[in-house]
N, C-alpha and C positions, 0 to 999 in steps of 0.2 A: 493486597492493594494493587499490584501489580497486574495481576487477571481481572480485576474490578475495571482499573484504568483501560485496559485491550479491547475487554469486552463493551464497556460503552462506548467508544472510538469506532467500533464495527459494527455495530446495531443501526443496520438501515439498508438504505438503497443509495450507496453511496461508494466512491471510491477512497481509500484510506492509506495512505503513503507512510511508515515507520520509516523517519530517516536520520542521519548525522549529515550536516553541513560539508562537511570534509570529504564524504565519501563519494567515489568516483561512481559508483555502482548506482547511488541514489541520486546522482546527478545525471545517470542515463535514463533513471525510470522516472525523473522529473520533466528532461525532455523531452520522451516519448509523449508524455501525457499533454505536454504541452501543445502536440498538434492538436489535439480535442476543441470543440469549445462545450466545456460541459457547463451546464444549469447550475446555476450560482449554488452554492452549497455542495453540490454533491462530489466534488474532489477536495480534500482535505491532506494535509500535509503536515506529520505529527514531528517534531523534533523531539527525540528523545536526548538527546545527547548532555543538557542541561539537570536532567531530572537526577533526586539521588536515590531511585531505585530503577537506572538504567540499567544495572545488570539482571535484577530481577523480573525486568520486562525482558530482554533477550531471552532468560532461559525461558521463560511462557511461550514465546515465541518457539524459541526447539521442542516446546510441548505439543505445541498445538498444530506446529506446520513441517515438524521433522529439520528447521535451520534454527541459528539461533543469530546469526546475519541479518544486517541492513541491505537495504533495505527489502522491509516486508510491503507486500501491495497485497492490501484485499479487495477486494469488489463484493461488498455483504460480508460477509461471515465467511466467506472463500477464498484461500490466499493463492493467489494465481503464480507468488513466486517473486523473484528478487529484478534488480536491473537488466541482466542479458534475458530473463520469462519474459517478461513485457515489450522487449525487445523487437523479438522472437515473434510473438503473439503478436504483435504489430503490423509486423512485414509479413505475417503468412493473413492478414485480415482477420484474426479471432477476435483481435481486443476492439475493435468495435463492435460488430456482434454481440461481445458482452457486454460494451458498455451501454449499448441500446438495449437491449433483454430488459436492462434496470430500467429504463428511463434517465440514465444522465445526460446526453449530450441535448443540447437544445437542436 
C-alpha cells in the first residue's frame, strides 16, 4: 500500500514534497520552494505524519532513494534529496533549471 501510495504522488510533471509539520528540514525545503511561483498543481505537499502506515512509507522511501528521512523532494520520479539538497541546488541555480525542464514554474 505504501509503494502504491509513493508511486501515484510522483507520477507526473510535478514537484512532490514528503513532509512532517514538525520538521525543521521540511520546513527548509518548504521555504525554498516557496520562492518559486510554480503552475497551480505542479507543487504538492504530502504530510505523512497523520497516515498509519507512516512508517511503511519511510522504509519505501530508504528503498527507493537510499534515506528513509523527511523530508523527501521529487521532481517526477527523481528524488533530488532532503531540506539542505534543495537548499544547495537553490543557491548553486540547479533547482530552477529543473524545475523549468518540467514545465512547473509559470
Amino acid at each position: 500500500m505504501a509503494q502504491q501510495f509513493v508511486k501515484a504522488q510522483i507520477k507526473g510533471d510535478k514537484v512532490v514534497v514528503f513532509l512532517k509539520p514538525t520538521c525543521p528540514y521540511c520546513n527548509m525545503a518548504e521555504d525554498v520552494l516557496s520562492k518559486y511561483k510554480f503552475k497551480p498543481g505542479h507543487l504538492v505537499c504530502v504530510d505523512i505524519s497523520g497516515r498509519s502506515d507512516m512508517d511503511s512509507v519511510q522504509d519505501y522511501f530508504r528503498e527507493i532513494t537510499g534515506a528513509r528521512t523527511v523530508p523527501r523532494v521529487f521532481i517526477g520520479e527523481q528524488c533530488i534529496g532532503g531540506g539542505s539538497e534543495v537548499s544547495a541546488l537553490h543557491r548553486s541555480g540547479k533547482l530552477e533549471a529543473m524545475l523549468t525542464s518540467i514545465e512547473a514554474l509559470q
